[in-house]
DODOFI-605204 format. One record per residue (C-alpha): residue in three letters; y, z, x. Coordinates in steps of 0.5 Angstrom, whole numbers, padded with zeros to 4 digits, always signed. Layout:
alaYZX...
This chain:
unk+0014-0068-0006unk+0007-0065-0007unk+0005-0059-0002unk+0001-0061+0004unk-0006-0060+0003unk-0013-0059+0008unk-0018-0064+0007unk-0025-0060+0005unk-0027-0062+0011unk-0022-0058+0015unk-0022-0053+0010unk-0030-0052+0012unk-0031-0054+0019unk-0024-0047+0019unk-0029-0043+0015unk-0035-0043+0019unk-0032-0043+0025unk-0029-0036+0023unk-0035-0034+0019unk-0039-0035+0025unk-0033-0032+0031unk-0030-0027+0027unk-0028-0021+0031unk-0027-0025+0037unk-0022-0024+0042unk-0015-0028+0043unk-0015-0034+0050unk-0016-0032+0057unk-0009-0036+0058unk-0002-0032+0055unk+0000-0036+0050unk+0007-0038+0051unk+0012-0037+0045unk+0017-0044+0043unk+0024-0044+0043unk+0027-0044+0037unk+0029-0053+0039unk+0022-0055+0040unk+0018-0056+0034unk+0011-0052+0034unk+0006-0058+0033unk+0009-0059+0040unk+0009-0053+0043unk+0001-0052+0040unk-0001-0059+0042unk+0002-0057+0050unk-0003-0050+0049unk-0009-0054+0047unk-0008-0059+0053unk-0007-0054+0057unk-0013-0050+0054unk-0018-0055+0055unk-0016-0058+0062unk-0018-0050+0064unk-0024-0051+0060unk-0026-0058+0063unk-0025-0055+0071unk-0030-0049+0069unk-0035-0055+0066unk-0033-0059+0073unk-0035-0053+0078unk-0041-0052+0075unk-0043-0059+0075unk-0041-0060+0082unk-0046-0054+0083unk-0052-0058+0081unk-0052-0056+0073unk-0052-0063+0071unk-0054-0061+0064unk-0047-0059+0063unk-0043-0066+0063unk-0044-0067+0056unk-0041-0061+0054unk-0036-0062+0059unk-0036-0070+0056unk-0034-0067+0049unk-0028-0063+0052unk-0026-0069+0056unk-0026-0073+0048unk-0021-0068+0046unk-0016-0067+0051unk-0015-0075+0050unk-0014-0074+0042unk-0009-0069+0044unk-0005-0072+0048unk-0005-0078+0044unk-0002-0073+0039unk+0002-0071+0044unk+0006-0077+0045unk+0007-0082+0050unk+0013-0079+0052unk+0011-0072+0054unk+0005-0073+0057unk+0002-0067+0061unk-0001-0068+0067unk-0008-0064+0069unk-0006-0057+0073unk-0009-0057+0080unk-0015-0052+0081unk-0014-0045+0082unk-0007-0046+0081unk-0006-0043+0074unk-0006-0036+0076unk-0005-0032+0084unk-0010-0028+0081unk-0017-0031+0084unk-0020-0034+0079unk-0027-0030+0076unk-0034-0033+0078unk-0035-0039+0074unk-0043-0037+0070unk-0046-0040+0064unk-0044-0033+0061unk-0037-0033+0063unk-0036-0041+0059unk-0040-0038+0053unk-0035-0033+0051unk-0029-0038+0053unk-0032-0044+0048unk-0033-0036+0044unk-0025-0035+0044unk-0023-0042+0044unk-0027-0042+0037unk-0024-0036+0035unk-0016-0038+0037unk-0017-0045+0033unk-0018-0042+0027unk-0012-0039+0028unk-0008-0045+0030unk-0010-0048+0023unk-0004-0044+0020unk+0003-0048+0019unk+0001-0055+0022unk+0000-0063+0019unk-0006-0063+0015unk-0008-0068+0021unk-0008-0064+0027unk-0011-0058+0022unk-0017-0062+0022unk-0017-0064+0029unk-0016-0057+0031unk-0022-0055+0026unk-0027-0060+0029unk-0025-0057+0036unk-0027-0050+0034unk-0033-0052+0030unk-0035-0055+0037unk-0034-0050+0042unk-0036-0046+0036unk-0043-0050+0038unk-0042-0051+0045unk-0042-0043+0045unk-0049-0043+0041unk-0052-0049+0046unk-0050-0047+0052unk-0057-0046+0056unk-0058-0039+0057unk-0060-0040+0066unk-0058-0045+0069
């Protein structure tokens, strides 16, 4: 049996994500670690839906505050909560956590700046997600980060 290889597309979208994130900081989100049963790709794809669904309410509440201009952003992170979960299977479907209910701690304001270092982080984890996963699911967590990687950048700087 051959060993599994990236395609150049995800060796390069993983290489200018952490070319371009490199020294950032870990998630905001504690990241669970998996039982020795369930099987990593899982575990990970569980982490990332649960990432974007906190990502996309961060998008939500500014949009509801009239910043409209984010809804494409919030849009892209909407397209890839859908692929992951089609990954995930039908099965083990995840079901989107209510607002506010992810931590007892309130929730810090939600700003323009505030989403920059959270696709910033998100970009910067990614990479480090690529480790040890199928050559399908590297490039689609390598597209992700490269995304949120422009997301970061393209982010309006005041509302």
């Amino acid at each position: 049996m051959r060993p599994r290889s990236l395609s150049r597309r995800a060796v390069l979208a993983g290489g200018a994500a952490a070319a371009a994130l490199s020294g950032c900081g870990a998630s905001d989100a504690p990241q669970p670690s998996p039982t020795p049963s369930e099987d990593p790709e899982q575990v990970l794809l569980r982490q990332l839906i649960a990432d974007k669904e906190h990502t996309i309410a961060l998008y939500s509440t500014l949009i509801a505050a009239g910043q409209t201009k984010l809804t494409p952003f919030r849009d892209r992170h909407q397209a890839h909560l859908g692929e992951l979960r089609k990954r995930l299977g039908g099965s083990q479907t995840v079901t989107p956590a209510p607002q506010g209910s992810q931590t007892a701690a309130p929730a810090p304001k939600t700003s323009l700046s505030r989403l920059r270092d959270v696709e910033r982080r998100s970009a910067a984890l990614r990479v480090r997600q690529l480790a040890g996963v199928s050559p399908q699911l590297a490039q689609l967590i390598a597209s992700i980060g490269a995304c949120e990687a422009a997301h970061a950048l393209a982010l309006p700087r005041s509302a």
